[in-house]
N, C-alpha and C positions, 0 to 999 in steps of 0.2 A: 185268669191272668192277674197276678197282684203287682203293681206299682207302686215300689216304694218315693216317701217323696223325705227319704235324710238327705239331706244336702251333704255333697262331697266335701273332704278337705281338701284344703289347695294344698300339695303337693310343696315336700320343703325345699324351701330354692337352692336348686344347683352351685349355689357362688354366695357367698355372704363377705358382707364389706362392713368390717368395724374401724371405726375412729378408734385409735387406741391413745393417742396424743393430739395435742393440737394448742397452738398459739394462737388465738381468732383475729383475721387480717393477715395472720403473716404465713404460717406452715400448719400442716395439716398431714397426721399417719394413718395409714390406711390399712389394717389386718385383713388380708383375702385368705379364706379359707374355702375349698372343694373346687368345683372344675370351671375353669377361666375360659370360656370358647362362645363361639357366635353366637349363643343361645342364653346369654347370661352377663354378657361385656357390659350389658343395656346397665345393668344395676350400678358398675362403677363407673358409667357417664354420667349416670344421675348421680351419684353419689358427689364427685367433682364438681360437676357441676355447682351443684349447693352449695360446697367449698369456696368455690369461686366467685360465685355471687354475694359468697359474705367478708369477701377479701383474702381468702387464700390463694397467694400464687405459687408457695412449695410446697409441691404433693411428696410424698415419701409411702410408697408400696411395698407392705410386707408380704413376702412371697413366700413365705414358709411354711404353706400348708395349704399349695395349689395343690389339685391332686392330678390335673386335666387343662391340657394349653395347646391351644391350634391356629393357624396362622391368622383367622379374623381375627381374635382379640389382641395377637401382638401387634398387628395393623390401627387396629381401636386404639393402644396404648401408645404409639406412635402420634398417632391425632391428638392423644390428649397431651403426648409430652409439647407438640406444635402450638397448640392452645398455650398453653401454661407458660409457653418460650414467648411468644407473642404477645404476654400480656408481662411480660418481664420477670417470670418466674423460671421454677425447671421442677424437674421430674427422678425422682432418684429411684431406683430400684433395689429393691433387701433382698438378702438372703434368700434366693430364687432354690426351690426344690431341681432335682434332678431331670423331672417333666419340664419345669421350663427353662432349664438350661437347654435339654436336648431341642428342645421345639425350635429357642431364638436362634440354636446352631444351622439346624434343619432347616429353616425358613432360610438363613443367609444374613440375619438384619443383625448378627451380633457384634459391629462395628456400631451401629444407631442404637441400640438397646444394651449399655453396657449397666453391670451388677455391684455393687457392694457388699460382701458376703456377711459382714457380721453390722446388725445393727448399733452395736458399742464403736464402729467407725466410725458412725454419724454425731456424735458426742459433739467435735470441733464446729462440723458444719452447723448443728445447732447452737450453738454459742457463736455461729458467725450471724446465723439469721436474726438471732437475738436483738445485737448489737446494731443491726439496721433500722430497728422499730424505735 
């Protein structure tokens, strides 16, 4: 019997969260690409998280190029929008895929969780945030 001893690779993470923009203290964008569900939400609480601790209180979530959304992370992103409202921020959401339109439909939460379809809409509201710093 031969036991190999190569260490495995850790396996590429299901969900990846890039800063694509960001104002430090005031807003903060967030590119999610692959599948957004209970098994991967953890990575954009941490991600926020970090945000928040170093003064971002407006998160901006690009959604165009989830591939995978189930009703715990819309639940996670409800919390995080409650955070974020709490601490006198908000939570805006991009150009959502077809997955997670259907999901916040399916869920029922798409009165609490509404979208912004093109992120060139968010132009004004960033030049509103600006003006607040």
């Amino acid at each position: 019997m031969r036991i190999s001893m190569r260490k495995e690779r850790d396996p590429e993470p299901k969900l990846k969260v890039r800063s694509t923009s960001a104002k430090p203290g005031l807003y903060i964008t967030f590119a999610l690409s692959g599948e957004l569900d209970s098994g991967s939400v953890s990575v954009l609480c941490n991600e926020t998280s970090t945000a928040m601790a170093a003064g971002s209180r407006h998160v901006m979530l690009d959604l165009s190029r989830v591939t995978r959304c189930d009703n715990a992370s819309l639940y996670t992103i409800l919390g995080i929008r409650h955070a974020l409202q709490h601490a006198g921020g908000s939570l805006t959401l991009t150009a959502p895929t077809v997955v997670v339109r259907d999901a916040v439909e399916g869920s029922g939460l798409g009165v609490l969780l509404t979208f912004t379809d093109q992120l060139e809409e968010l132009s004004p509201l960033l030049e509103a945030l600006e003006q607040l710093d």
